[in-house]
C-alpha positions in Angstrom: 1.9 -41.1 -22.2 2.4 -37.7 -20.3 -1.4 -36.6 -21.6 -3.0 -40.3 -20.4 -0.9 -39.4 -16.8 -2.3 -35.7 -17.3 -5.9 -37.0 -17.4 -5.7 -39.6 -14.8 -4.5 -37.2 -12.5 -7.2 -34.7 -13.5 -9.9 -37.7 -12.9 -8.3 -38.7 -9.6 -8.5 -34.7 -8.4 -12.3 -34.7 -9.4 -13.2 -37.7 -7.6 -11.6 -36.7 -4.3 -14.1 -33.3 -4.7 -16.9 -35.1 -5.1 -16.8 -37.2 -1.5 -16.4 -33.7 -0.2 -19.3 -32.3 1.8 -20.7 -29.1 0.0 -20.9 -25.9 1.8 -22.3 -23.6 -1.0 -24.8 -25.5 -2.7 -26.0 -22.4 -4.9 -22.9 -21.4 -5.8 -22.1 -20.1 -9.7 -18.6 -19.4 -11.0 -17.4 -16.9 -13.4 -14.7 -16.5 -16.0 -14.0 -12.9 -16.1 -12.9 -11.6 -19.9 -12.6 -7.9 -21.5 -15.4 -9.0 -23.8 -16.9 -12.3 -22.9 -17.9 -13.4 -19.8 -18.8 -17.1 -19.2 -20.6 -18.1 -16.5 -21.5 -22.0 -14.8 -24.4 -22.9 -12.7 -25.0 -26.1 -10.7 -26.3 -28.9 -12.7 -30.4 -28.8 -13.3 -31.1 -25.0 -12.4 -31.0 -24.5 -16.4 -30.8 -26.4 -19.7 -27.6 -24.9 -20.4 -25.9 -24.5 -16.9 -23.0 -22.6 -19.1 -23.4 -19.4 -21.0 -21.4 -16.7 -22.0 -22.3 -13.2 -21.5 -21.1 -9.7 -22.7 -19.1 -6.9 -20.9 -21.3 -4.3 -21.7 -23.7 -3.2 -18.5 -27.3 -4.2 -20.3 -25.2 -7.6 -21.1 -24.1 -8.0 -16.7 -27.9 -6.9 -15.8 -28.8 -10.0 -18.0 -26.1 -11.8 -16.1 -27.7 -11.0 -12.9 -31.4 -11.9 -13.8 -30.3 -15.4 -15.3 -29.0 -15.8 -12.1 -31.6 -15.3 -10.3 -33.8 -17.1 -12.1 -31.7 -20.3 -11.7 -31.5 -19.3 -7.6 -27.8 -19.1 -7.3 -26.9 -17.0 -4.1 -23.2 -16.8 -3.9 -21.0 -15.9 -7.2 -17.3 -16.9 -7.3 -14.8 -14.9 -10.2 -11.0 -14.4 -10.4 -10.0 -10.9 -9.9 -8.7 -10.3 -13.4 -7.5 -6.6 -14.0 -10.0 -4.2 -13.0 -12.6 -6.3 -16.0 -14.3 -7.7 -12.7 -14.9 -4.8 -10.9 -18.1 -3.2 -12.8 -19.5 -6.8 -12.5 -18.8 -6.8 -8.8 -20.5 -3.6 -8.1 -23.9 -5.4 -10.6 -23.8 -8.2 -8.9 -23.6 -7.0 -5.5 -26.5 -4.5 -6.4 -29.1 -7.4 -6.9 -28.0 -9.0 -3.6 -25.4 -11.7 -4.3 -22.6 -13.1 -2.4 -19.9 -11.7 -4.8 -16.3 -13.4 -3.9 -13.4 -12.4 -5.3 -10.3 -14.7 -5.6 -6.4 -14.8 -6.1 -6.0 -16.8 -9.7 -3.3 -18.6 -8.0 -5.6 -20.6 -5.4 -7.5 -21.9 -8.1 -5.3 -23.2 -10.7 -4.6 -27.1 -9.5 -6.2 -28.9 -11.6 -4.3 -29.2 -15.0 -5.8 -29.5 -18.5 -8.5 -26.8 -18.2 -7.7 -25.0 -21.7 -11.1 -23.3 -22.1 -12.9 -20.6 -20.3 -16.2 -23.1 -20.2 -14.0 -25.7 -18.1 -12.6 -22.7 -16.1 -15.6 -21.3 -15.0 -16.9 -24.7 -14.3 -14.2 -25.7 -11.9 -14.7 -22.3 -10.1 -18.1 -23.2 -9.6 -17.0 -26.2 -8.5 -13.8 -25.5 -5.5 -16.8 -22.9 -4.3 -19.4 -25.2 -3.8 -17.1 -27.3 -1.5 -15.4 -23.9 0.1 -12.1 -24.3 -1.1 -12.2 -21.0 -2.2 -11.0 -17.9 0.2 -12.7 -14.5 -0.3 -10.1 -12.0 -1.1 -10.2 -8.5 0.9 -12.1 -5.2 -0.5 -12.6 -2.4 1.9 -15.8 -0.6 2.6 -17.6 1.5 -0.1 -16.3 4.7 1.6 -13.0 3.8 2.1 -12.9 2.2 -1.9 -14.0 5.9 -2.8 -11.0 7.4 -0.5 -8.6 5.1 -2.0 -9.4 5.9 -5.5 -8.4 9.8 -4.9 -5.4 9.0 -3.0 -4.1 6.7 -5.8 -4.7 9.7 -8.3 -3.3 12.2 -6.3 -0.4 9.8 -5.5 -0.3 9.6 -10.0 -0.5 13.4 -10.2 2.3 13.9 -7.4 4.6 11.1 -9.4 3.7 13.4 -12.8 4.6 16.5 -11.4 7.8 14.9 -10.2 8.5 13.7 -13.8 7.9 17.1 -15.1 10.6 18.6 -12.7 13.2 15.8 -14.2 12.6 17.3 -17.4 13.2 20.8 -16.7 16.3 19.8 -14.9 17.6 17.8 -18.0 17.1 20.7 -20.2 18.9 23.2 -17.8 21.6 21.0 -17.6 21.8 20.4 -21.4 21.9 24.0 -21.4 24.6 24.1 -19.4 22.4 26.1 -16.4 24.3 24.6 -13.3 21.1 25.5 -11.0 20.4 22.1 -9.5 24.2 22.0 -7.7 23.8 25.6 -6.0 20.0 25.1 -4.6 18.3 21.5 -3.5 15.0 21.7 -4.6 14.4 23.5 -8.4 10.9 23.8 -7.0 11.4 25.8 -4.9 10.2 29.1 -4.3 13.7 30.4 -5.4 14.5 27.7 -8.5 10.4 28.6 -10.0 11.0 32.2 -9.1 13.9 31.5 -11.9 12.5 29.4 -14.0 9.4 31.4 -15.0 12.0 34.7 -15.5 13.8 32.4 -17.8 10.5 31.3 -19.9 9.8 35.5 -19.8 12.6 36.2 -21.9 14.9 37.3 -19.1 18.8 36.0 -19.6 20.7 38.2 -16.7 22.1 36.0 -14.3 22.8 38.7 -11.6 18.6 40.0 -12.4 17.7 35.9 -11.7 20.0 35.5 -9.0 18.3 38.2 -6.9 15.2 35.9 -6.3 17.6 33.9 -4.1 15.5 33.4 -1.1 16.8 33.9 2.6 16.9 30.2 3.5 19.4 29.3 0.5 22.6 28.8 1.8 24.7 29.9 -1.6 25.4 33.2 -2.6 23.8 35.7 -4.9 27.2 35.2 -7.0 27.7 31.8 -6.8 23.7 32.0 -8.0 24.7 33.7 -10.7 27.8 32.1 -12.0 25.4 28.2 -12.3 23.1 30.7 -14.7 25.8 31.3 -17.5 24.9 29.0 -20.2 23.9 28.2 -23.8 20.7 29.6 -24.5 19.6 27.2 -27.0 16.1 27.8 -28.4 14.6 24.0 -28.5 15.6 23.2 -25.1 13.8 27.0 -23.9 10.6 25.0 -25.2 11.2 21.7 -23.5 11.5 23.9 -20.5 8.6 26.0 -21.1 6.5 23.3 -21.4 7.8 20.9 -18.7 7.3 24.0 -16.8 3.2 24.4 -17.9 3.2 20.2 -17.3 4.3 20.9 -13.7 1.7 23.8 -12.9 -0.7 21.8 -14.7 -0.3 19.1 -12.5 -0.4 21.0 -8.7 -3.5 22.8 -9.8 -5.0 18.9 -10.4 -3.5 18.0 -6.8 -4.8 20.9 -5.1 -8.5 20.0 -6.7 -7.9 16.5 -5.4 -7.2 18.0 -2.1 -10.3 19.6 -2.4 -12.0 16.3 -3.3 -10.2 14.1 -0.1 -11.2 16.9 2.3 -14.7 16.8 1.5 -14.7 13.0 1.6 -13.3 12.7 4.4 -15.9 15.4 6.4 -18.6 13.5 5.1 -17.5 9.6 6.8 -18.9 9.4 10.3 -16.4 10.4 13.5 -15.4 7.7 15.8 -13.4 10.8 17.6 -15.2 12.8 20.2 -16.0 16.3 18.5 -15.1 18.1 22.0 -12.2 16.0 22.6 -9.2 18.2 20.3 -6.3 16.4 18.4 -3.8 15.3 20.2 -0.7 17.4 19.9 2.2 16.0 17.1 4.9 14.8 19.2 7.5 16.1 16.9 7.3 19.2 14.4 8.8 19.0 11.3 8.9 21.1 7.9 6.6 20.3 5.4 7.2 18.9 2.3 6.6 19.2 -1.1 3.3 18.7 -2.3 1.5 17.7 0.8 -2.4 18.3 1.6 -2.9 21.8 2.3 -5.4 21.0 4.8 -5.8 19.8 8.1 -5.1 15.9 6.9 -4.0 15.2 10.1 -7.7 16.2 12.4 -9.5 14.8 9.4 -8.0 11.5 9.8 -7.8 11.3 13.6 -11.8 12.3 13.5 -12.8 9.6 11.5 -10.0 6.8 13.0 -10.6 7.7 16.8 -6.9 7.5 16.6 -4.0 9.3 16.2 -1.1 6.9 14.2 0.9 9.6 14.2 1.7 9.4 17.8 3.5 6.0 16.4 7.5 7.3 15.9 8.3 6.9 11.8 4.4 6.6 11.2 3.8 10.3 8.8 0.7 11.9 8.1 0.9 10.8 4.6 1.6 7.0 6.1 -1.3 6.9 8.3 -3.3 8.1 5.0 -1.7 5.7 3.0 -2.3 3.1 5.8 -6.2 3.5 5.9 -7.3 4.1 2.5 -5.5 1.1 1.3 -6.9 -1.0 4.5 -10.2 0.7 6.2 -10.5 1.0 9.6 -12.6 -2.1 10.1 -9.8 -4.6 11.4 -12.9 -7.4 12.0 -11.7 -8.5 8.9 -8.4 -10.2 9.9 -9.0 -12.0 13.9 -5.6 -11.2 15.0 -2.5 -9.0 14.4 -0.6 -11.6 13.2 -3.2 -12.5 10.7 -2.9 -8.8 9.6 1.0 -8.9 9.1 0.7 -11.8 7.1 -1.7 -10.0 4.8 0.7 -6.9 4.2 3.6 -9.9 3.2 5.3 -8.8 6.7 5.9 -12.3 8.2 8.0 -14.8 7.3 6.9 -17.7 4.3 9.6 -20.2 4.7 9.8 -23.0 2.1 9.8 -26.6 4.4 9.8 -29.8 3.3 10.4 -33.3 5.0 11.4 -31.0 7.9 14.2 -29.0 6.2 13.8 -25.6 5.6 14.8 -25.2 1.8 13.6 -21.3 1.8 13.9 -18.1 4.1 11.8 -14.8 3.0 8.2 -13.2 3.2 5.7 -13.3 0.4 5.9 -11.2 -2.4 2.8 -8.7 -1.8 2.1 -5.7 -3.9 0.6 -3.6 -1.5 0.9 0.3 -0.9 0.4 -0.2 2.8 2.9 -2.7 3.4 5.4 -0.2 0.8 4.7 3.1 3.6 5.5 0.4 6.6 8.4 -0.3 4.9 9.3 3.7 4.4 8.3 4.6 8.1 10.5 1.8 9.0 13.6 2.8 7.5 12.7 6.7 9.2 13.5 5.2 12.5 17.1 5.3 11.6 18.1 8.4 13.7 14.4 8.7 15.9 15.6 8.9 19.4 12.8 6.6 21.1 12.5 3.0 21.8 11.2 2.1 18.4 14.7 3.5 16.8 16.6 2.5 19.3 15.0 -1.6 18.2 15.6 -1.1 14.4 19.2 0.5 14.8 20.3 -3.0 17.4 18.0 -5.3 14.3 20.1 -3.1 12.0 23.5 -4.0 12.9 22.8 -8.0 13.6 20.5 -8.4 10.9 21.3 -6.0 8.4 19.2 -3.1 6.9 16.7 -5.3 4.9 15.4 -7.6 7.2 15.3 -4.8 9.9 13.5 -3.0 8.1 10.9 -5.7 7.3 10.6 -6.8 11.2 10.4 -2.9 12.1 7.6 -2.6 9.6 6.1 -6.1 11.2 5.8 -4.1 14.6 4.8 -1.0 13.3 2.0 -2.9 11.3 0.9 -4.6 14.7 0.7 -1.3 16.4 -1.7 -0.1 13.8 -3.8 -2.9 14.3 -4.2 -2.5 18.3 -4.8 1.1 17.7 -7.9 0.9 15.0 -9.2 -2.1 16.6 -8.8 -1.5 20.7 -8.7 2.3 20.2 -5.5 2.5 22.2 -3.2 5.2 21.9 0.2 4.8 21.3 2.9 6.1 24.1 6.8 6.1 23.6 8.2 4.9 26.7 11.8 6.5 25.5 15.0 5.1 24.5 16.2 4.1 28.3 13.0 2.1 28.8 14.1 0.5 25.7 17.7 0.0 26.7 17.0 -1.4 30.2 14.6 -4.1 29.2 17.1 -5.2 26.2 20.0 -5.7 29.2 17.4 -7.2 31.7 16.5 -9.8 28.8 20.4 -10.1 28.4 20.7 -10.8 32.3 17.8 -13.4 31.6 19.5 -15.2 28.8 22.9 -15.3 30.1 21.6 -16.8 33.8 19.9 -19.4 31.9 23.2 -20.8 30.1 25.0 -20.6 33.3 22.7 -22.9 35.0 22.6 -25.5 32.1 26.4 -25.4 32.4 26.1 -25.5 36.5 27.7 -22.2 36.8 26.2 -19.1 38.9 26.7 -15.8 38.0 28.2 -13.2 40.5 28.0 -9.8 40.4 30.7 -7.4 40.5 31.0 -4.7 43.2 32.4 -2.0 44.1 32.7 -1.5 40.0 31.2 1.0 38.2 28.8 0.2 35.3 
């Protein structure tokens, strides 16, 4: 009985397709495999409208040709791991349409058990337009996000290697970590490498202690007096070959994003200079030797740096991941609600049954979040907003509306070329009590009171 309801309803979704008006008449859809790829064409444009294809790239030229042979202009696949992106880049080399969708929009029709029926009913919500194009970025800016994810992996590597050489210290006994904060450090590698040399002392390694270290030589010394132990010396001397392994790879990717990034056109004026940073700051661990800072503002027109909580390394994150083409999304809003910023309540028969955003994966909406929580102590009008959302909403859904208005800031900024100005913490204040002033008149007059104000009284 629940397969004959299963089928009617699978009938009854079919027909309502079918008095639908089509939009993409030569449209072809594609199930996207690891080793098979099976591919539907409308009705008539071949005696099999259905075939299945390779992976391998003579197999996707093929693909391509029988394509265009049967005079199919737009193509239609789910984005399935990274299988679809070599057929992508194929595809859109011989000219096609190429849409990539979320697996989620398509799957409403049930009993569709086989990849044949799958790629048929892609074919099928495309020719009608049911089908929504997901977002990929511009060639230059795919080739900018593919080193900053691999730097970001080498940086997250490096890290791990650092956890290792603390673990064996402190199986060791080597109290290091609770007398200096960072083991790397010019003072805690200074050590370490003395340690891999052979050198046991602990008043020789404890006169590396750099000026900046806040402990003593002696109180150095005294987290050095351990167990020696002759396996964990190896871990340690490997970790520690790992970790220089690793920031030699990062600087080379540095080397790589710099040149990149001098080779995409300016929007900025060459004889206009970068504006100054409006605060200074110590830099940290493993950050771009070079000017990331100029390189970005040259090619952005822009500096989202000027934004309080907004880093160098979140405005980097912020345009490799997006572009700097904000055509793609008509308004701000739009844009939030991409990032999984903006609210996706749950309503039904006019009740709402669930509060929250969207769950998005996405490394720009992750740094929003980050620059958000910054604002904590910034003395300016953004910090003193997520501090008053902070204490009547609590800390996560501040954060998430800070990150909202940060993400809308962005957007002005790429697409207007405006530049951002603080207008300080007082401008911030006043308007919140002139709103207040606002609010509270209003309920006096629905209650047919009036408001008087004090005088002669301070405040």
């Amino acid at each position: 009985m629940a397969k004959q309801v299963r089928q009617k309803n699978a009938a009854r979704k079919a027909d309502q397709l079918e008095g639908l008006p089509p939009l993409n008449r030569n449209a072809a859809g594609i199930d996207v495999g690891s080793a098979v790829h099976y591919v539907a064409v409308p009705a008539g444009r071949d005696a099999e409208p259905v075939q299945e294809f390779g992976s391998f790239t003579a197999d996707l030229h093929r693909m391509a040709r029988w394509l265009q042979a049967c005079k199919v202009d737009t193509v239609v696949m789910q984005a399935t791991g990274v299988y679809w992106t070599a057929l992508y880049d194929v595809l859109e080399s011989y000219g096609f349409q190429v849409h990539v969708v979320n697996a989620r929009h398509t799957k409403t029709l049930p009993g569709r058990k086989t990849d044949v029926l799958e790629c048929q009913w892609l074919q099928k919500l495309h020719t009608f337009g049911l089908l929504n194009n997901s977002f990929r970025p511009a060639e230059e800016i795919r080739v900018l996000r593919s080193y900053m994810r691999q730097r970001e992996n080498l940086v997250q590597a490096a890290g791990t290697s650092i956890q290792h050489m603390q673990k064996a210290l402190t199986e060791m006994n080597i109290q290091l970590g609770n007398v200096i904060s960072d083991l790397s450090g010019t003072t805690g590698m200074k050590i370490l490498r003395d340690i891999i040399k052979g050198e046991r002392d602990p008043r020789k390694l404890a006169l590396h202690k750099d000026a900046r270290i806040q402990a003593s030589r002696a109180e150095i010394a005294r987290s050095l007096e351990g167990t020696w132990r002759p396996e964990l010396l190896f871990v340690l001397e490997q970790s520690l070959e790992l970790y220089d392994t690793y920031v030699e790879k990062i600087q080379q990717c540095d080397r790589r994003i710099e040149e990149h990034l001098k080779a995409m056109e300016a929007k900025a004026d060459p004889a206009q200079p970068v504006p100054e940073p409006r605060r200074m700051r110590r830099a940290r661990q493993h950050e771009p030797r070079f000017d990331l800072r100029g390189q970005l503002y040259r090619i952005s027109g822009v500096d989202l740096t000027q934004i309080d909580g907004v880093s160098v390394q979140t405005a980097q994150t912020v345009i490799s991941e997006v572009g700097l083409d904000m055509s793609r999304w008509p308004s701000e809003k739009q844009f939030a609600s991409w990032l999984g910023l903006c609210p996706d309540n749950r309503i039904s028969g006019g009740k709402v049954l669930k509060r929250g955003t969207r769950h998005v994966v996405n490394r720009a909406s992750t740094a929003l979040r980050l620059a958000a929580w910054s604002l904590l102590r910034s003395q300016s009008a953004l910090g003193a907003k997520f501090r008053r959302l902070r204490s009547r909403l609590g800390a996560p859904k501040a954060i998430t509306a800070m990150a909202h208005l940060l993400a809308r800031l962005i957007y002005r900024m790429l697409k207007f070329g405006h530049q951002y100005v603080d207008k300080g913490i007082e401008y911030y204040e006043t308007k919140y009590r002139q709103q207040q002033l606002q609010w509270i008149t209003k309920q006096a007059a629905a209650l047919n009171m009036q408001l008087i104000p004090l005088t002669g009284v301070d405040g």
